[in-house]
C-alpha positions in Angstrom: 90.9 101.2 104.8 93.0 102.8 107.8 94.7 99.4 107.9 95.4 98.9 104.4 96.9 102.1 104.3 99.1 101.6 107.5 100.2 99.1 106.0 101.4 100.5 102.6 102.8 103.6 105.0 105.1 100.9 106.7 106.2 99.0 103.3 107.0 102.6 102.0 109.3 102.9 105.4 110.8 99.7 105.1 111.7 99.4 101.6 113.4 102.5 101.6 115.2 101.2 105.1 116.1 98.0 103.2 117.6 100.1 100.1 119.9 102.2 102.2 121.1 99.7 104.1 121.6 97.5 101.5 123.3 100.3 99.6 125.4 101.1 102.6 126.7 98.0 102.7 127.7 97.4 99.8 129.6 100.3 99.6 131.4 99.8 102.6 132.5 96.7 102.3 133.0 96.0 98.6 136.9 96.0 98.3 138.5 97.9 95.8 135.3 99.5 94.7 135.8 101.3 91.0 134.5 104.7 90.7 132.4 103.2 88.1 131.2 100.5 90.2 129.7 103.3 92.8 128.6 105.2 89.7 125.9 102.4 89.3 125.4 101.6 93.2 124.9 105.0 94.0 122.5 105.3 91.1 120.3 102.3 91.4 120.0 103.4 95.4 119.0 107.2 94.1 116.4 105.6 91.9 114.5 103.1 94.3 114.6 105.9 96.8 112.9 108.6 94.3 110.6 106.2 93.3 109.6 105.7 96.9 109.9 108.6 97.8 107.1 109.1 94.6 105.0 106.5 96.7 105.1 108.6 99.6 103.8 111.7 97.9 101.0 110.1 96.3 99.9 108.7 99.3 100.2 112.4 101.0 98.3 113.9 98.6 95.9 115.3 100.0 98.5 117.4 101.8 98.9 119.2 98.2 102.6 121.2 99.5 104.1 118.5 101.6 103.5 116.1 98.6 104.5 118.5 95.9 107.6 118.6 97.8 108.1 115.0 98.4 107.2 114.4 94.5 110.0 117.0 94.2 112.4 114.8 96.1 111.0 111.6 94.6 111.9 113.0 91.3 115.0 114.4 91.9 116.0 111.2 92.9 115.0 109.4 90.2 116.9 111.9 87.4 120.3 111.6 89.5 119.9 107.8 89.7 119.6 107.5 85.8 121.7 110.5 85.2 124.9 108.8 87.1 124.0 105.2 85.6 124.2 106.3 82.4 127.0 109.0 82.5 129.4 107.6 80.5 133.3 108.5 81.7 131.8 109.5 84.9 134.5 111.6 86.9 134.8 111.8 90.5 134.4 115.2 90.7 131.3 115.1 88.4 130.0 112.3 91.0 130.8 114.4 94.0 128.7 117.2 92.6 125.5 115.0 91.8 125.5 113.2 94.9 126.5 116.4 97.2 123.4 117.8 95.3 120.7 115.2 95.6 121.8 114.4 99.1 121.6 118.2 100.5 118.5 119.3 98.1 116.6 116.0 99.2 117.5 116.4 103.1 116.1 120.2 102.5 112.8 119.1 101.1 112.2 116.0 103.7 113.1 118.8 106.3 110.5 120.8 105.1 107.7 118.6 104.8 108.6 116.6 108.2 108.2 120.1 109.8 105.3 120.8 107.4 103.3 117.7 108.6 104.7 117.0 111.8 101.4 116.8 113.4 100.4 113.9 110.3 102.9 111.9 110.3 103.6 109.8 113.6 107.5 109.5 112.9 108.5 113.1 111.8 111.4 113.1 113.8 112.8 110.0 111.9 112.1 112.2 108.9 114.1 115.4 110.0 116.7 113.1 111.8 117.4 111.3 108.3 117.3 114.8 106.5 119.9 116.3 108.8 122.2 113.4 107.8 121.3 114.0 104.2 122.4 117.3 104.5 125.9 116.8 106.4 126.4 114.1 104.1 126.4 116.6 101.3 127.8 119.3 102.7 131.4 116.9 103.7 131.1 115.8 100.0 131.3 119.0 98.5 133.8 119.8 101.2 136.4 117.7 99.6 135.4 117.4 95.4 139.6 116.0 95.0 138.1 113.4 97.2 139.0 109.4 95.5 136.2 106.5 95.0 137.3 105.6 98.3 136.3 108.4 100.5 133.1 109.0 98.4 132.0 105.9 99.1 132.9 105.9 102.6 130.8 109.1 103.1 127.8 107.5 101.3 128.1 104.3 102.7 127.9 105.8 106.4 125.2 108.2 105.7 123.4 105.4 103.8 123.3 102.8 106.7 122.4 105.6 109.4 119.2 106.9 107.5 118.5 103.2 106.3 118.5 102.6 110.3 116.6 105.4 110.6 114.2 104.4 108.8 113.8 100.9 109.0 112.9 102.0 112.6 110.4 104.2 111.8 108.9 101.3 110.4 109.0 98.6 112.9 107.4 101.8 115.4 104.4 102.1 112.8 104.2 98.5 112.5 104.0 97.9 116.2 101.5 101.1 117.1 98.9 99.7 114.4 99.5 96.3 114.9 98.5 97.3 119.1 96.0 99.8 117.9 94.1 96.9 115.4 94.4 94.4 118.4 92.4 96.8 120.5 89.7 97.1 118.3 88.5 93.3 118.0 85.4 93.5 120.1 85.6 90.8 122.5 82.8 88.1 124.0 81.2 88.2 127.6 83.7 85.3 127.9 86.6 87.6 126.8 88.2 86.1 123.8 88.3 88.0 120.8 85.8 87.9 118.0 86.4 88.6 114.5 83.5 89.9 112.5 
């Protein structure tokens, strides 16, 4: 059971790596990117990263504030992903606002629970390190609402590849300390090689 739930801890961590990174990207290097174009990008990545986000809280739930929180987040995420999807004659300034929000109401709430369950979870600083760059992410987009399609996506695109780096490597650290941690365990013979039971 500890395994199996390792295991769905470092999936969680890795696919919400994968979808920043991926988002990052493709904000960053898509030339020419239309504001409706990062309308959707930006909405698809706000929406697999509630929904995981959703995962993590279910899987914390026995933490009842932490994963209240994270829910919180998860959900949060989730309405500003379909919200800006489906917004049609999305402005700039109306996308500045939304993402500003999510991404400085979402860093506050990781904050939180990372400090909350810093003693449960074995990469909390990954989690306040990515909230931190939530937050300034936010706070430089609502800095500048005149700013074009451009610059948003700029903004987005960096913050997206840091916390996607973040916490792809919060995952490959899990991975590695239970993958050592389940090696230890095999009992071994009076010869010394491993046996599996």
């Amino acid at each position: 059971m500890l395994v199996t739930e390792s295991l769905k801890s470092v999936w969680l961590l890795a696919a919400r790596g994968g979808a920043a990174v991926v988002f990052g990207a493709l904000t960053l290097v898509w030339p020419q990117l239309t504001l409706l174009a990062l309308a959707w990008v930006f909405g698809a990545y706000a929406l697999v990263d509630g929904v995981v986000l959703m995962g993590s809280a279910w899987r914390h739930r026995h933490e009842r504030r932490p994963a209240l929180v994270c829910a919180g987040a998860g959900a949060l995420g989730i309405v500003a992903g379909v919200a800006t999807a489906l917004w049609p004659g999305l402005t700039a300034l109306a996308l500045v606002i939304m993402a500003g929000a999510w991404a400085i109401v979402t860093g506050c709430l990781e904050l939180w629970v990372a400090t909350r369950m810093r003693h449960e979870l074995p990469h909390a600083w990954f989690w306040r390190a990515s909230a931190v760059v939530s937050v300034g992410a936010g706070v430089l987009l609502w800095l500048r609402p005149d700013a074009g399609a451009v610059a948003i996506a700029f903004v987005l695109g960096v913050y997206a590849l840091i916390a996607g780096g973040l916490w792809l490597a919060a995952a490959w650290r899990e991975y590695r300390a239970y993958s050592e941690q389940g090696s230890r365990s095999w009992p071994r013979s009076a010869s010394g090689a491993r046996v599996a039971h």
